[in-house]
C-alpha positions in Angstrom: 0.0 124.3 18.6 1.3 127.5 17.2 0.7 129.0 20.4 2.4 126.6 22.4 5.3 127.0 19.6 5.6 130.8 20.2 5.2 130.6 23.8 8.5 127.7 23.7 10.5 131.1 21.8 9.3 133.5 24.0 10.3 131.7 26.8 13.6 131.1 25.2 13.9 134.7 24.2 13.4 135.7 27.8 16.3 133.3 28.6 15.0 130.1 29.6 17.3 127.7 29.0 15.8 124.4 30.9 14.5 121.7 27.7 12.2 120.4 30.4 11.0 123.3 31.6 9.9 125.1 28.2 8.2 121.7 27.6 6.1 121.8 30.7 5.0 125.3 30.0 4.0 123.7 26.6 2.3 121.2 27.6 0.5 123.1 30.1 -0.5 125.5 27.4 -1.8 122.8 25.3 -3.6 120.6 28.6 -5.9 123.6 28.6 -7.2 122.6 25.4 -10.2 119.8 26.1 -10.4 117.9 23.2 -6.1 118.0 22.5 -4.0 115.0 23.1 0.0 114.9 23.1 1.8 112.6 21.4 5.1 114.3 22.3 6.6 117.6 22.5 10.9 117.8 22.0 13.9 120.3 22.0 16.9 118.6 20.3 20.1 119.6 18.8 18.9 120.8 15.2 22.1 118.9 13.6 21.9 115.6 15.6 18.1 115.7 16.8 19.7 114.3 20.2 17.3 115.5 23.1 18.7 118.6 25.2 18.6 119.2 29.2 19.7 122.6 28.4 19.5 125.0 25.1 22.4 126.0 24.5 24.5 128.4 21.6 23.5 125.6 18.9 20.7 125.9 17.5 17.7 123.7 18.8 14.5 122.0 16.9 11.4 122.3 19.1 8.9 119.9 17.7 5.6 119.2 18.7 2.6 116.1 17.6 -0.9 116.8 19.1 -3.9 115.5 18.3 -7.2 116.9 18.1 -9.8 114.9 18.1 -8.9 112.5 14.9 -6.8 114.5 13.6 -2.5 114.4 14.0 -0.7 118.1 14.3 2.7 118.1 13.7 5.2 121.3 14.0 8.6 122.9 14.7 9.8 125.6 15.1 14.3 126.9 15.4 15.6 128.6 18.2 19.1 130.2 17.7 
């Protein structure tokens, strides 16, 4: 999961700006992973947690639930 985090920011950082596609690198990331399962992966405005097309100069909440066998990941990370 961290990986797919950091690779959300360095994507980001590189200035990627599409919410869908910085998820589909994500989830691509993590599909290489046999025994992971996605429960969801989302960028959203930080301050109203509404889902964004686009990233823009407000800050955005990538969060992220995967599960690993049993067991439920859940993360986030800031970008901006």
């Amino acid at each position: 999961m961290f990986k797919a985090l950091s690779l959300g920011r360095q994507l980001w950082q590189e200035g990627e700006h599409n919410a869908d596609k910085i998820c589909g690198e994500m989830t691509a990331l993590i599909q290489k992973e046999p025994l992971a399962s996605i429960d969801y992966i989302s960028i959203a405005d930080a301050d109203t947690l509404e889902e964004l097309k686009e990233i823009g100069r407000q800050p955005a909440l990538v969060s992220l639930a995967v599960r690993i066998g049993r067991t439920k990941l859940i993360d986030n990370i800031t970008l901006g």
